[in-house]
C-alpha positions, 0 to 999 in steps of 0.5 A, spaced: 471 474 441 474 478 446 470 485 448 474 491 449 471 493 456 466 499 457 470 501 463 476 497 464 478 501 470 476 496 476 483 494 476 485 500 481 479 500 486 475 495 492 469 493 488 464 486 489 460 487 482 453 484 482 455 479 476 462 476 474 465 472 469 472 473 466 479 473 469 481 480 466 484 485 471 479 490 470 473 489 468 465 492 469 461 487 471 466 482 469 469 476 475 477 480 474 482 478 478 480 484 483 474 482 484 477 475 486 482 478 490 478 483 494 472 478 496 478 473 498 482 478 501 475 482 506 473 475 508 480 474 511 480 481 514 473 478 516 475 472 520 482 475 522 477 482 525 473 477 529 479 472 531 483 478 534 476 482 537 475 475 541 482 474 543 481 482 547 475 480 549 470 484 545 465 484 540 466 484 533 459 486 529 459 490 523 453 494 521 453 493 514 458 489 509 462 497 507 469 496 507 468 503 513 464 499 517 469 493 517 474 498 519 471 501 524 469 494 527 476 491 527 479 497 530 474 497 536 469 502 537 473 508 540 472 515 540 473 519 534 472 519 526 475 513 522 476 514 515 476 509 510 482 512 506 487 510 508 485 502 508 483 502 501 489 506 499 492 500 502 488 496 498 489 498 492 496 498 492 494 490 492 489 491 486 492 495 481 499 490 481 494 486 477 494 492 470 502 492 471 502 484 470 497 484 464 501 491 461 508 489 463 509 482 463 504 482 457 508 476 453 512 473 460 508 465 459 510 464 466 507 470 469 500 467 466 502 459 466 501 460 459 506 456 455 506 450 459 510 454 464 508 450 470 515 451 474 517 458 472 510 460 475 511 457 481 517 459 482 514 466 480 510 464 486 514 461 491 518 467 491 514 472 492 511 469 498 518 468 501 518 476 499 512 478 502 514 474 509 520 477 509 517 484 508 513 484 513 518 482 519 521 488 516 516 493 517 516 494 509 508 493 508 507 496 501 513 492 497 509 487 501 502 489 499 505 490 491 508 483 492 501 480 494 498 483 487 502 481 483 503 473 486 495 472 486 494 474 480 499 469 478 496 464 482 489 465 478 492 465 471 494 457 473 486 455 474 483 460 468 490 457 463 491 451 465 486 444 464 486 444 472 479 444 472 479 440 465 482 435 469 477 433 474 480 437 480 476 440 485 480 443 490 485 448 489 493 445 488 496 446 494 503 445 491 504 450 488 504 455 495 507 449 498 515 450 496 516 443 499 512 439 494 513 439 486 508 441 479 507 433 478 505 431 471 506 436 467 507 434 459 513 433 455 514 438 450 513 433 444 506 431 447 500 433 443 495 436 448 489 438 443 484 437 438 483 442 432 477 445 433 476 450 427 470 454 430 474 456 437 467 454 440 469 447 442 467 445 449 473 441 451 479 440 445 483 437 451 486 429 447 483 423 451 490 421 453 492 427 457 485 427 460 486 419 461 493 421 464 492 427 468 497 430 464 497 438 466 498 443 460 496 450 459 495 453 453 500 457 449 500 464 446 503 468 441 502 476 440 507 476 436 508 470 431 503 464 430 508 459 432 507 454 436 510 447 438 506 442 434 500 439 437 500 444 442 493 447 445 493 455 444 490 460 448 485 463 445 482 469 443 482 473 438 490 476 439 492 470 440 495 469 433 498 462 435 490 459 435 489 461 427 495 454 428 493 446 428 490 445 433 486 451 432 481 454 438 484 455 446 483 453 452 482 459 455 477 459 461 478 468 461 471 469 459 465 465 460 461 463 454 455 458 452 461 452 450 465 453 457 460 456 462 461 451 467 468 451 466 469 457 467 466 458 473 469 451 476 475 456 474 473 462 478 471 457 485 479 455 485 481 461 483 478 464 489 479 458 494 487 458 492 487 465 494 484 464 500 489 458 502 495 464 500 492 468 504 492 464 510 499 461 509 501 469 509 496 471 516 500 464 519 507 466 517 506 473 520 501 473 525 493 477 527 495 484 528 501 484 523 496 480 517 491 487 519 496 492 518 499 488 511 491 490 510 491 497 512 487 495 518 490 501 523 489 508 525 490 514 520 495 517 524 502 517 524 507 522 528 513 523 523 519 527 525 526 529 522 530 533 527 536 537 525 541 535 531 547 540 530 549 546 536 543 550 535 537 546 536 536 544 543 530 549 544 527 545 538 529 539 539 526 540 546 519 542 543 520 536 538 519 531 545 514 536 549 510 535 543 511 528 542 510 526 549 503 531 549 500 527 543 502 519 545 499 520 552 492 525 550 490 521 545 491 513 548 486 509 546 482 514 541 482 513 533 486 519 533 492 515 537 497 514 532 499 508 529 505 508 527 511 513 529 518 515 524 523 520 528 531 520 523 535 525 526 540 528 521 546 534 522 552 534 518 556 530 515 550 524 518 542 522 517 539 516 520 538 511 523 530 512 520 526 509 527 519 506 525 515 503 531 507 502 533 510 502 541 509 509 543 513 508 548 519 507 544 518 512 540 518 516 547 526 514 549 528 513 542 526 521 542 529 523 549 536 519 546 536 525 542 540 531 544 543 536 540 551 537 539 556 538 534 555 542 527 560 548 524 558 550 518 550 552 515 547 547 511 545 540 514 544 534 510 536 535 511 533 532 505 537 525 506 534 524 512 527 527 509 528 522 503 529 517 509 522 519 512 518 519 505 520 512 503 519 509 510 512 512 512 505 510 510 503 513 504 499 520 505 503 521 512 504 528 515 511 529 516 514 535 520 521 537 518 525 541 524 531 545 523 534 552 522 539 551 516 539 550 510 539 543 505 547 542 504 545 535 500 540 540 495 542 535 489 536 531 492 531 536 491 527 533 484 528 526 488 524 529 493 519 532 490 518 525 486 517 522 493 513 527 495 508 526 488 509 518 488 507 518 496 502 522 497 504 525 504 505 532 506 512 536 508 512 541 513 518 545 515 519 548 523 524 554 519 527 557 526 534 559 524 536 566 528 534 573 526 540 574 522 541 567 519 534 569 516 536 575 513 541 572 510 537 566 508 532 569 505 536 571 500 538 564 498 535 560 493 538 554 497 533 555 503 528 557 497 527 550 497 524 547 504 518 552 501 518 549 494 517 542 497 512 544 502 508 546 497 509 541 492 506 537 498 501 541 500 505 543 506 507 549 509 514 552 511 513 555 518 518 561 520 518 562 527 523 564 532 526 559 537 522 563 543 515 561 540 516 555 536 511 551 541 505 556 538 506 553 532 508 546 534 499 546 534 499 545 527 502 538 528 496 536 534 492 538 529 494 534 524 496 528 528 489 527 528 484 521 524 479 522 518 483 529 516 480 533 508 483 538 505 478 542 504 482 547 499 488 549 498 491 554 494 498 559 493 499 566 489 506 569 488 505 574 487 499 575 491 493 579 489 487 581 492 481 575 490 475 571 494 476 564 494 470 561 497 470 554 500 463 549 502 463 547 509 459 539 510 455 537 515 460 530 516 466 536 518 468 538 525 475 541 527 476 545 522 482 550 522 484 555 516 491 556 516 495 562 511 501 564 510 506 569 508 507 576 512 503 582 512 497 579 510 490 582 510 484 578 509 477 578 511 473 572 512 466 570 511 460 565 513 455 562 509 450 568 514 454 573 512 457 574 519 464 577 517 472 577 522 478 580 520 485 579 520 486 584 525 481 581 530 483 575 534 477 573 537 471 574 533 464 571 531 468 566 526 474 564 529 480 564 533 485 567 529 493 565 532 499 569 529 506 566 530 511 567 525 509 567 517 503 563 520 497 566 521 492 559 524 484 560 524 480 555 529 473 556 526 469 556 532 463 552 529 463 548 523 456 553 518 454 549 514 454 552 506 459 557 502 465 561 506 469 566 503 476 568 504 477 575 501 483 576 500 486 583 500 493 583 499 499 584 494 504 580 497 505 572 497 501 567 500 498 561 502 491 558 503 489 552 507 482 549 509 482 543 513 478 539 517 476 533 520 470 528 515 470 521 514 468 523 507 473 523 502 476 520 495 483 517 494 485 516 485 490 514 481 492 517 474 490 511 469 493 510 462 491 504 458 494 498 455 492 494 450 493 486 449 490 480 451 488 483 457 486 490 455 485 496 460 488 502 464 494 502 469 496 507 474 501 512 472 507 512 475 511 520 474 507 524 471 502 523 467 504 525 458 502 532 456 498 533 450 493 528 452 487 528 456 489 526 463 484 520 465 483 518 473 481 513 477 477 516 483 474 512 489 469 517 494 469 513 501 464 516 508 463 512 514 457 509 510 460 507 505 461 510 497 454 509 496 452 513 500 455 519 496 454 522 489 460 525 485 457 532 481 463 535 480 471 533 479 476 538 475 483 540 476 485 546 479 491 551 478 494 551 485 497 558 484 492 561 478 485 561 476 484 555 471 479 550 472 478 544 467 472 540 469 472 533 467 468 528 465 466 522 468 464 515 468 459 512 474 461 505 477 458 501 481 459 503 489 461 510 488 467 509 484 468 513 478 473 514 472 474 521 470 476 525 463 480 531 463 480 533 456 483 541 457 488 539 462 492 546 466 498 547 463 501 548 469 502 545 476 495 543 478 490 539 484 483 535 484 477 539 486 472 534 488 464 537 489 459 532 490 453 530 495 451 526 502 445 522 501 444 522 508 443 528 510 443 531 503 449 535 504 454 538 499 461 537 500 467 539 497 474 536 497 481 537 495 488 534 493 494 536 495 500 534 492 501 537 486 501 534 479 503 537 471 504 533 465 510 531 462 513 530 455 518 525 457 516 518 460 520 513 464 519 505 464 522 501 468 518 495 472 522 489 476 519 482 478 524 479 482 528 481 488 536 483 490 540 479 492 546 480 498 552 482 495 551 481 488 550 485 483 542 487 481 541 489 474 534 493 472 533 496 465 529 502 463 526 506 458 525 513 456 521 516 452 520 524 449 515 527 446 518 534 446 526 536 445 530 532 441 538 532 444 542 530 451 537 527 457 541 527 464 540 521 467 539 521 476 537 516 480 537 514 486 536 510 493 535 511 500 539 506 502 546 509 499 546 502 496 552 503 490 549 504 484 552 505 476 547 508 471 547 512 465 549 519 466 546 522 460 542 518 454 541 521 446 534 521 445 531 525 439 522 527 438 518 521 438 524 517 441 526 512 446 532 510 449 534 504 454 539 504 460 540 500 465 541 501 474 545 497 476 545 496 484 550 491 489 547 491 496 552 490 501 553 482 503 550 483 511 543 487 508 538 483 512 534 480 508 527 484 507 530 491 506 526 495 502 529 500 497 526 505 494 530 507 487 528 513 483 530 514 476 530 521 474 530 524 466 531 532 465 531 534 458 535 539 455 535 546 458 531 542 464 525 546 462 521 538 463 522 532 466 520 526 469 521 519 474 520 513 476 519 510 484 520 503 484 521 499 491 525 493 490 526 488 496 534 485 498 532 477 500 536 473 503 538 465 498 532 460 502 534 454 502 529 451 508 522 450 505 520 445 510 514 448 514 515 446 522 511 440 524 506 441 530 502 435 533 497 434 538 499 430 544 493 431 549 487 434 549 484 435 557 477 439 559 471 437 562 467 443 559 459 444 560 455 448 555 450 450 561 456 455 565 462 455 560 465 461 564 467 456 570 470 451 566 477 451 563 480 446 558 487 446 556 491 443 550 497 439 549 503 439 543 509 438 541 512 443 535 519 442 532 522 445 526 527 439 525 534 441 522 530 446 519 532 454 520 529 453 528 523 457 530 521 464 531 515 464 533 508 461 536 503 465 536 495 464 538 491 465 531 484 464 533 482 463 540 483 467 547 487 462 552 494 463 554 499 459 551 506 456 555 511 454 552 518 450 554 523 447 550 527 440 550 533 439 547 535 432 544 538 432 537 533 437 535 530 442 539 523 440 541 518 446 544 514 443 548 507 447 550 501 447 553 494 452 551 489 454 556 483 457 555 476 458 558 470 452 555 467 459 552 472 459 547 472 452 545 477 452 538 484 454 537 489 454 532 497 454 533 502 458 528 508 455 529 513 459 525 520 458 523 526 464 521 524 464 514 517 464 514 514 457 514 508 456 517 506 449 521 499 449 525 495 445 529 487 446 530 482 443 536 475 444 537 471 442 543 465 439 544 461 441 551 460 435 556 467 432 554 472 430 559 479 428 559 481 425 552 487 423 548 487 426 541 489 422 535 496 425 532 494 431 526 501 429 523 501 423 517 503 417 522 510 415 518 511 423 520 509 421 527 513 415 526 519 418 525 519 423 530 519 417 535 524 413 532 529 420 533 526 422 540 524 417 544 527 420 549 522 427 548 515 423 548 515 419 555 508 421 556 506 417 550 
């Protein structure tokens, strides 16, 4: 019998659980996917981190086994805070696929390898790796990280569904990440397969002839009908109907029982040990550094800019490079250097290109190309350039908008807002549009939504003159920094006086109160009762600096304990409290499935009304969530006074699930209290985007990618609980690909109704693209609505899958393990992609020598390269690539005391062969 689990909610999180035993995505102390995913995927971060520490020369040595110290360790011990947010966010994006195969591909054999889908899976496979590699040479890294998930939990299901172990193997099938090589043996739709076993507890029901001839079966299912192929092994397990059919019982390895335990753990080892070969295929194709950020190994920071080019801005434009120059060359070197750079310039009728660089000094002359020129009339196509932004920065980015005029392309509005809630990142806007435009502006609902945005995003709309738009710029320096939190935040319109208290940690450093709105009074006050008004701008708790509607407060000592902010003023306003803590959580809104694999799903759009919400939450410090202990989690009405708490389900390492039975009716933040063991210190934490339920929901899930010049079909579902009528339709892409949908769809109460986007991406797409399509529906009146954010992939047809070949011709040292610092040895290869698609590139996957490379041209062309390294770094591995992503390597170790020596071929010796016959001419060394 299948147990449902306690709590099913691990699918989401970076767990290594102390005992594991079942193939579930989710599970409390369970062997799910997740855990077999994650150990795979930190031991490979591990012995990537240590492969690029040696190759810079340093040392790699985490302290503990937390994921925080492994991030610490691998990006190298500079200056400042580093926050694990970021890459267990990364991580997660990995993890959480696993719900949505059991949920959304619930009864899609070759998603599992049930039915004896052996091919279909594979292709499942072989596609998503070329799509992974395809994204990552474009800078796509979450449609990547969403692929792998989804890969490696396929790849699992074929050593716990199928007789692979059964079968005696004790290595994983390499054919199946091998797209030169074929599912072999696989049985005939008229074989039988298994025996009857009526207790469903039989240790092995596979016929003598299947085990005799290493035929491979799976078992199959039905969730729906008990209908089988005759003599057909089923699944298992109490929603498989088909397994009440002669043969009765499966062959399911999911769960460990006293009749399959051994079974069941030969199953996890090869699930683990593929995963890992997936992994190393992926870390050869794209290399160390870009394997790290598929990982989410990076600094937090990201500078983003979108820049409004018309006439009028040079004054701002200028800010803009000063800006940019100023924190490029201050934080060099620090944890606070920005990982990664976005800059899209827009005016009007024209938005882009989106730039996305690592190279700081590209960022540099891409920003000083920039000039402003052109623009007649007001309003500017600035929300296509921020849909730009969104779609292709880091989740949880701050992005900072500069124009003067308002959004010319306000249909855009609730995509962007969809955006600013799917991604987590923060939007702020450098409003300096003339003294008489803003009076004219203030009364237009049009500029009315840079602040609404803002807002939605927990970001500020900055009104300030051209003449001090470089004392409001600070705002950026302060967030371009690592490890940021937010501490509180909140928005009263209409003001009205009231005290909002914030607790200060002792983890905090850097921390700035920022509030805006004009006119305001306010008095703020410590934990000592030491109080600063408004009106003083240097006081006792701070430096208070006016620009524009802002008013920023640098505290100049971080007191432990409870602040007060009292504010006393009946005008409009905004509150945010931010500093600078490892200490913080990442979540994801949760809603459970059932099947044969039940569990809980991140949600994507907004969660259902007149359900209690339920919340996957990790807490992280720079010691690892074990070190913290949650007391409170509740959602928080951003602009009343509501508060509901939440109930919550503690899990092993600081992970928790979280019930919010009354939730606000409004918009609404999370409010996170909770404890530093360390230093027995309280803390509190915030979100920052916005969030609200919603009676409508939309479905829609794609599993397969575009392809150049040909019509993409993906269909949805919407679904009502609240007004019966006509639903308006809205989708969109931020790549203008053409697209054709329902306009409207007929939906009545407790209904639902299906529609289909139709999507051509241009025959000259470069293979990898990543498109962000967002569906919308809005009841009728739109008093409600709701989206859903998908990432599709435009891939290229491959037809190359032969890997390139690498062998080794000489291997020459005279290396002494007494004083390898004064000895050097050096290696000898031959690399050639044959016919194939050509080389794109070698690259030194562990080692820390220098690789010289030159090619020779004879039919095919042969790179000819030679490694050098010190005898202190006795191993190497070459990565030869080719255009589409196959990997080819070679490997050598040395041994101390060895002189010159011929090294035997790694090729099979009919390869090698081969390659004499063709290319006499290229060997003459041997």
């Amino acid at each position: 019998m299948i147990m449902k689990l306690l709590v099913p909610t691990v699918a989401l999180i970076a767990l290594v659980v102390s005992r594991v035993q079942a193939f579930y995505s989710v599970g409390e102390n369970e062997n799910t996917h997740v855990t077999i995913t994650h150990n795979a995927v930190m031991a490979k971060i591990r012995e990537v981190c240590e492969a690029v520490a040696e190759s810079e020369g340093r040392d790699f040595k985490p302290m503990n086994s937390s994921a925080e110290e492994l991030l610490h360790a691998c990006l190298g011990r500079a200056t400042g805070e580093v926050s694990g947010a970021k890459f267990r966010t990364a991580l997660n994006q990995i993890y959480k696929q696993n719900g949505f195969v059991d949920q959304d591909f619930m009864s899609s054999a070759p998603h599992h390898f049930n039915n004896e889908a052996f091919k279909e899976g594979r292709n499942l496979i072989i596609q998503g790796i070329v799509a992974i590699k395809a994204n990552v040479r474009t800078d796509n890294f979450q449609s990547a990280r969403e692929t792998l998930g989804r890969v490696c939990h396929t790849l699992q299901d074929f050593y716990s569904h199928s007789n692979w172990v059964e079968l005696g193997n004790q290595s994983p099938y390499a054919n199946l990440i091998s797209p030169d090589l074929n599912i072999e043996n696989i049985t005939d739709i008229e074989m039988p397969t298994c025996s009857d076993c009526a207790s469903g507890t039989c240790p092995n029901q596979l016929l003598p002839a299947i085990l005799n001839g290493k035929y491979l079966t799976s078992g199959y299912i039905g969730l729906f009908s008990s209908v089988k192929p005759e003599g057909k092994c089923s699944h298992g397990g109490e929603t498989d109907l088909s397994s009440s059919q002669n043969p009765r019982g499966g062959i399911s390895k999911d769960e460990s029982h006293p009749y399959n335990a051994n079974l069941h753990r030969d199953a996890v080892n090869l699930a683990a040990e593929a995963t890992m070969e997936l992994l190393e295929d992926i870390r050869g194709a794209i290399g160390n550094q870009n394997y790290l950020r598929l990982m989410g190994i990076a600094r937090s920071a990201v500078l983003a800019f979108v820049i409004d080019t018309t006439g009028s801005m040079g004054d701002d434009i200028a800010e803009a490079k000063r800006i940019a120059f100023s924190i490029i060359d201050k934080k060099k070197g620090t944890q606070d250097e920005p990982s990664e750079y976005i800059l899209v310039p827009f005016n009007d009728p024209d938005f882009g290109p989106l730039l996305r660089t690592t190279d700081p000094a590209v960022m540099k002359s891409e920003i000083s190309k920039i000039s402003a020129n052109g623009g007649g009339d007001t309003p500017e196509m600035c929300l296509s350039a921020l849909q730009l932004a969104l779609t292709g920065a880091p989740s949880s980015s701050y992005i900072y908008v500069f124009t003067d005029a308002p959004p010319k392309d306000t249909h855009l509005e609730n995509t962007i807002k969809a955006l600013e809630s799917s991604t987590k990142s923060t939007v702020s806007f450098m409003l300096t549009a003339s003294s008489r435009r803003r009076r004219a502006l203030s009364a237009s609902s049009q500029f009315q939504m840079y602040y609404d945005m803002a807002l939605a995003s927990g970001g500020q709309a900055i009104e300030v003159s051209k003449s001090s738009i470089s004392q409001a710029t600070a705002i950026i320096v302060d967030t371009s920094s690592s490890a940021l939190v937010t501490i509180l935040q909140c928005s009263r319109d209409p003001g009205r006086e009231e005290n909002f208290p914030f607790l200060l940690d002792r983890s905090l450093s850097n921390t700035i109160i920022y509030i805006t709105g004009t006119g305001l009074t306010f008095n703020l006050r410590s934990p000592t009762r030491v109080t600063q008004s408004n009106t003083v701008v240097n006081g006792p708790l701070g430096t208070i600096q006016t620009v524009g509607n802002l008013q920023r407060i640098q505290l100049t000592g971080t007191e432990m304990g409870l602040w007060h902010i009292d504010m006393t003023t009946t005008r409009p306003y905004t509150i945010k409290v931010m500093g600078q803590s490892a200490i913080t959580f990442i979540y994801d809104f949760v809603e459970e499935f059932k099947g044969p694999h039940p569990g809980f799903a991140a949600i994507d759009g907004r969660p259902k009304s007149g359900s209690p919400v339920k919340l996957l939450l990790t807490l992280t410090g720079e010691k690892g969530p074990e070190a913290l202990e949650l007391q409170e989690v509740a959602l928080m009405e951003v602009s009343g006074v509501k508060v509901s708490k939440g109930t919550t389900e503690k899990m092993a390492n600081g992970d928790y699930l979280v019930t919010v039975n009354e939730v606000p009716e409004g918009e609404f933040v999370i409010r996170l209290k909770g404890k530093d063991k360390t230093f027995t210190s309280l803390f509190q934490r915030q979100t920052t985007t916005l969030m609200s339920q919603s009676k409508v929901t939309i479905k829609a899930r794609a599993d397969s990618s575009m392809l150049p010049g040909q019509v993409f079909k993906l269909n949805f579902t919407v679904t009502t609980k609240g007004t019966s009528g006509t639903y308006t339709i809205r989708a969109r892409n931020d790549k203008n690909i053409p697209m054709n949908h329902p306009s409207t769809l007929n939906l009545v109460s407790g209904g639902s109704a299906q529609g289909t986007v139709s999507l051509t991406p241009p025959g000259d797409t470069v293979s990898g693209t990543d498109v962000t399509l967002t569906i919308q529906a809005e009841s009728p009146g739109g008093s409600d609505s709701n989206y859903a954010v998908l990432r599709l992939s435009v891939l290229s047809k491959v037809t190359d899958f032969t890997p390139p070949k690498c062998e080794i011709v000489d291997v020459k040292s005279i290396c002494n393990s007494s004083s390898c610092n004064s000895s050097n040895w050096e290696l000898s290869v031959n690399i050639t992609d044959g016919y194939g698609t050509g080389i794109e590139s070698i690259s030194i996957q562990q080692g820390s020598g220098n690789f010289t490379q030159r090619e020779v041209l004879d039919g095919v062309i042969v790179v000819m390269g030679l490694y050098e390294a010190s005898c202190c770094s006795p191993s190497v591995t070459l990565s030869a690539v080719d255009k589409v992503g196959n990997v080819g390597r070679c490997s050598n170790t040395m041994k101390s005391n060895t002189g010159s020596r011929l090294v035997s071929m790694s090729l099979p010796l009919w390869a090698s062969l081969l390659l004499y016959t063709f290319l006499p001419d290229i060997f003459p060394m041997l």
